[in-house]
C-alpha positions in Angstrom: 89.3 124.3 150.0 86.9 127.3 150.0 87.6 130.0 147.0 88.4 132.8 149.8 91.3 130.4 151.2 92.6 129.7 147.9 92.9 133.5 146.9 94.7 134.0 150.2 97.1 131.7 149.5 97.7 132.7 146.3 97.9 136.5 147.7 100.6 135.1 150.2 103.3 134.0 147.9 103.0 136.7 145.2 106.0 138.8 145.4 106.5 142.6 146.5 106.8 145.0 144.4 110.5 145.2 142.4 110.9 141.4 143.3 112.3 139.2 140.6 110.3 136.5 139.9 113.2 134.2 141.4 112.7 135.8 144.1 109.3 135.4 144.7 108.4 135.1 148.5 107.3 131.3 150.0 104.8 131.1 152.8 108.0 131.2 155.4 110.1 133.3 152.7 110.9 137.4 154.6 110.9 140.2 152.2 113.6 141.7 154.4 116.4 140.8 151.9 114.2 142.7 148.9 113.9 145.8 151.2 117.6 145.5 152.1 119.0 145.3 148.4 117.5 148.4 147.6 119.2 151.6 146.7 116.5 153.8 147.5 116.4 153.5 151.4 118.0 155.6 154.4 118.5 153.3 157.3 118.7 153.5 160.9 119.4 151.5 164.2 117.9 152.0 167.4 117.1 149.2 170.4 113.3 150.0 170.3 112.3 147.2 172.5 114.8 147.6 175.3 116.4 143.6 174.6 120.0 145.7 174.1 119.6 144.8 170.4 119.4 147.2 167.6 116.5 147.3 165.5 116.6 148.6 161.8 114.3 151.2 160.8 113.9 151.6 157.4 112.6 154.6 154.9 112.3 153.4 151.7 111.8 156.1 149.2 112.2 153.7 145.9 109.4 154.6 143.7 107.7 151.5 143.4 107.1 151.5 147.2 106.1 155.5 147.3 102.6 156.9 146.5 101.2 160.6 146.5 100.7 159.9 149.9 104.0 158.9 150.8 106.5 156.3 151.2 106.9 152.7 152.9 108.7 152.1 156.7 109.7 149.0 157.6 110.9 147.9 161.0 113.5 144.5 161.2 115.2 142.8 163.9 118.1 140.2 163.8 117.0 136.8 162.8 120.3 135.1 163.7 122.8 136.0 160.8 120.1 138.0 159.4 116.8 140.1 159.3 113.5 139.3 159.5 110.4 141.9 158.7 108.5 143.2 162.6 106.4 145.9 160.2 105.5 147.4 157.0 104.0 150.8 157.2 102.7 152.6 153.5 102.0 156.3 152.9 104.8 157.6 155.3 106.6 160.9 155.1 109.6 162.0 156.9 110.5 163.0 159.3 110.4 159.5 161.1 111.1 160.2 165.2 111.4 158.2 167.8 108.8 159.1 171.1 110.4 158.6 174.9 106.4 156.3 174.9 106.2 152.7 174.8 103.5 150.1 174.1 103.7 146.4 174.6 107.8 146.9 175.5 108.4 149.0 171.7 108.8 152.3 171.4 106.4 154.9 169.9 107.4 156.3 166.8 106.1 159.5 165.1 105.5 160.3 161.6 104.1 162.8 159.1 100.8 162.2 157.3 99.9 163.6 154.1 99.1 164.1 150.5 96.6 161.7 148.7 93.4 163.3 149.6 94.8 164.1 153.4 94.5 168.4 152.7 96.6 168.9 156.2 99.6 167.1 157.1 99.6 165.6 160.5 102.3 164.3 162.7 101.1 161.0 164.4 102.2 158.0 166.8 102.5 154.7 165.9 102.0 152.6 168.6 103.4 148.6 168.8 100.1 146.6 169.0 101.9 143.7 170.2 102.8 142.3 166.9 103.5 145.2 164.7 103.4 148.7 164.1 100.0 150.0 162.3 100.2 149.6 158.4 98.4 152.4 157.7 99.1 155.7 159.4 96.1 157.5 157.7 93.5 156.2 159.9 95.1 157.2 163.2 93.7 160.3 164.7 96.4 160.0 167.2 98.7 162.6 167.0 102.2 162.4 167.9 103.6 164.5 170.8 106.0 167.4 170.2 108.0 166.8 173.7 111.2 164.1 173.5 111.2 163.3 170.0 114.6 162.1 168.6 114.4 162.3 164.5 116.1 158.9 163.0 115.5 160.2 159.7 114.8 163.3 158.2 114.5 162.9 154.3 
């Protein structure tokens, strides 16, 4: 086994932050329980793939998974009795809005950027890329539209 395949393995099964060590997440483990046990969190549902579903979008303002840039959103859908992590987006601020825009059958969402070197905050779209939403809003030069925005959370 090469050294770079070893260190990813190891890098998958170390826990998230605030995780007991019981907890520790498996290769096929979902840190969608950790996220929901949390305190710290304002919670939303909204079908954002048009399967006549609710999805749960998450703000999680506990302070080990906030920087000076901002805090994490994560995205779940129903895993039969349960949930099962879509996306994990870091240095997020609120207000999190929903755009009328899809991509790949999700809707767009829109949120602020700033803090942590960024001088200007920004409002920008996330866009589904198939798989997920992008991790790090930072990078996107994107920005969000003002027109048909419904805020899910406003923190």
């Amino acid at each position: 086994m090469t050294r770079l395949a070893i260190v990813v393995a190891v890098a998958a099964m170390m826990p998230w932050p605030g995780m007991a060590s019981s907890q520790a997440a498996t290769r096929d483990d979902d840190p969608a329980r950790t996220i929901l046990a949390l305190d710290d969190k304002v919670s939303v549902e909204r079908d954002l793939n048009s399967d006549g579903r609710a999805e749960r979008v998450i703000y999680v303002t506990d302070r080990r998974y906030c920087g000076s840039g901002g805090c994490t959103l994560v995205v779940l859908v129903r895993n039969g009795a349960g949930w099962r992590t879509v996306s994990r987006t870091t240095v997020v601020r609120a207000p999190i809005e929903l755009l009328p825009t899809t991509r790949h059958g999700w809707r767009d969402l829109a949120v602020t950027v700033a803090g942590g070197g960024i001088t200007a905050p920004r409002r920008v779209r996330l866009r589904f890329d198939g798989r997920r939403y992008p991790p790090n809003p930072t990078v996107i030069t994107e920005e969000a539209p003002d027109d048909g925005a419904t805020v899910l959370i406003d923190r």
